[in-house]
C-alpha positions as CSV (number, residue, x, y, z in Angstrom):
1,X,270.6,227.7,78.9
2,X,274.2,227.7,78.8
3,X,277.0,229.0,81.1
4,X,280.7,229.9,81.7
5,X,283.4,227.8,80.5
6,X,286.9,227.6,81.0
7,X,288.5,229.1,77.6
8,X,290.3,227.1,75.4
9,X,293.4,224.9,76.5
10,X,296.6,224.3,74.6
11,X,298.7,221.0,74.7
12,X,300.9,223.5,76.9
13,X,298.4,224.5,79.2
14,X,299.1,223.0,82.8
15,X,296.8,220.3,84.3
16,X,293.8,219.7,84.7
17,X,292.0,221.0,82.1
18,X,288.2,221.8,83.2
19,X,285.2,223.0,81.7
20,X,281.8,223.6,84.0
21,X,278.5,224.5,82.4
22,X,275.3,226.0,83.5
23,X,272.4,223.8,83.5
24,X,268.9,224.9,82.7
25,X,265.7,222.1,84.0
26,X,264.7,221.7,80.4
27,X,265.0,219.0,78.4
28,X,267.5,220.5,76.0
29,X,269.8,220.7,78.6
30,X,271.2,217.0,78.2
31,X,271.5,217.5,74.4
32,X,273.9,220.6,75.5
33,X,275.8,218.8,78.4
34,X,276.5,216.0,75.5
35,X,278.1,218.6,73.4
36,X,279.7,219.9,75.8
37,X,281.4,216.4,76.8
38,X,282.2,216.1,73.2
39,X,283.9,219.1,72.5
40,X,286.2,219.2,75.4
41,X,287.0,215.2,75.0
42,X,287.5,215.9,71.5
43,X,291.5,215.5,71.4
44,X,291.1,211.7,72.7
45,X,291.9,209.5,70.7
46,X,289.6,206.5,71.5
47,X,286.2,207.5,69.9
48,X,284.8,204.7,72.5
49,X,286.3,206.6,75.5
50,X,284.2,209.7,74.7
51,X,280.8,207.9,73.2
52,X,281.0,206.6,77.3
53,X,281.6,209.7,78.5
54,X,278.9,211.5,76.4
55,X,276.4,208.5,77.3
56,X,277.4,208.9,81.4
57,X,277.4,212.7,81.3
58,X,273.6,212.0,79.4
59,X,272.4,209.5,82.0
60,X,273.4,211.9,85.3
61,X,272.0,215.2,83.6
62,X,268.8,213.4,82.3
63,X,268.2,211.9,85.9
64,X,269.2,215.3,88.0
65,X,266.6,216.9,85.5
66,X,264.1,214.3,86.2
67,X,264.6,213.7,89.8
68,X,264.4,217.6,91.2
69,X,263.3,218.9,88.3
70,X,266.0,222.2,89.4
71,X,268.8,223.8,87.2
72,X,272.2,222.4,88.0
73,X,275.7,222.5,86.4
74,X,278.3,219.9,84.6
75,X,281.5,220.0,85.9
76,X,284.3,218.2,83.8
77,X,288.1,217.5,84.9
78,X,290.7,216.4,83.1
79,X,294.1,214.9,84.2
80,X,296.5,212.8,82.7
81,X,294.8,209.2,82.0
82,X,291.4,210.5,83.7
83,X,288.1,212.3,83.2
84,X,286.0,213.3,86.2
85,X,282.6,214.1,85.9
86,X,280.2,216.0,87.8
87,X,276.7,217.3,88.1
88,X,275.6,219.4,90.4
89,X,271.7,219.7,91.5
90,X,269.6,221.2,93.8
91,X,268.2,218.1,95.6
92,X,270.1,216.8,99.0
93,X,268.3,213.3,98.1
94,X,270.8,210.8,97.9
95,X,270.9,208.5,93.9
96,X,269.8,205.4,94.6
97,X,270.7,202.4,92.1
98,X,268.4,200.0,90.6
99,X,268.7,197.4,88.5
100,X,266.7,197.6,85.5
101,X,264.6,194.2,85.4
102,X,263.3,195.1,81.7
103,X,263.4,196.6,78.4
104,X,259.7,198.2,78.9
105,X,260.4,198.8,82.6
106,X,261.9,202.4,82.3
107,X,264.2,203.8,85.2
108,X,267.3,202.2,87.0
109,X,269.5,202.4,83.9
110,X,271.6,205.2,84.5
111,X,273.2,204.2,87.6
112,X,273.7,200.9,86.6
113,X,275.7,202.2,83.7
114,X,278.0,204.3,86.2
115,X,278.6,201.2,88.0
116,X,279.4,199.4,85.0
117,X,281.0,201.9,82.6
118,X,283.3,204.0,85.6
119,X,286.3,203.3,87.7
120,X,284.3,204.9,90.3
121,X,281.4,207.0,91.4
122,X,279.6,208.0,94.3
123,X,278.4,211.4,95.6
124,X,278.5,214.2,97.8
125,X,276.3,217.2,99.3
126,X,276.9,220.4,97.8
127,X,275.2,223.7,99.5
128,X,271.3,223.1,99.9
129,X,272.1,220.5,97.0
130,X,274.7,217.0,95.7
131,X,276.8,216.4,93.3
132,X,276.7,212.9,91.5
133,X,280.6,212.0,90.3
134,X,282.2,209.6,88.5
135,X,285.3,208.9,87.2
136,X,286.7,207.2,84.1
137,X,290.2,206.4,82.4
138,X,291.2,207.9,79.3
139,X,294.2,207.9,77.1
140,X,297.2,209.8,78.4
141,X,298.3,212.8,76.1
């Protein structure tokens, strides 16, 4: 597990500020792509803006690791007032939302919580695979 990241920005480091990372099909891979979203978020200075991010960025690597079961990668983007994130998998299969009906029914909640937690989201083929984005606000530095 693990992968290249960009190194280490500086408040005088030009924008946007990204960070991918390699994803393995095991389990501990959302566990990393949380820290991950942590560290590089770690700056902003709304703890509820990156508990959303880390939840979202759990939700799309838990459910690419699920769905295809294939190694992927976390792609993160920062600009002024905005985080884009993205994770890449090896299935051209296209995410489809459901609502979850249930607290025992298991399933559906991921997507709802893009729709509900992000400006926007949506998704795009990427080589033999996708990528699932989404995009949320964040405080300007």
């Amino acid at each position: 597990m693990g992968g290249a990241r960009v190194p280490a920005r500086s408040r005088s480091s030009p924008w946007p500020w990204a960070r991918r990372l390699a994803l393995s099909a095991r389990p501990g891979a959302v566990a990393e792509a949380r820290s991950c979203t942590a560290g590089f978020l770690a700056d902003v200075g709304d703890p509820c803006v990156v508990a959303d991010a880390v939840l979202l960025v759990s939700e799309m690597v838990g459910n690419a690791i699920r769905h295809t079961g294939s190694p992927g990668s976390l792609l993160l983007v920062r600009r002024p007032g905005l985080l884009r994130i993205e994770v890449s998998d090896a299935s051209r299969r296209p995410p489809l939302p459901r609502v979850p009906h249930g607290p025992s029914e298991s399933g559906g909640l991921g997507l709802f919580l893009l729709a509900r937690l992000a400006l926007r989201w949506g998704w795009r083929p990427v080589g033999p695979g996708k990528a699932v984005w989404c995009e949320l606000r964040i405080p300007e530095d």
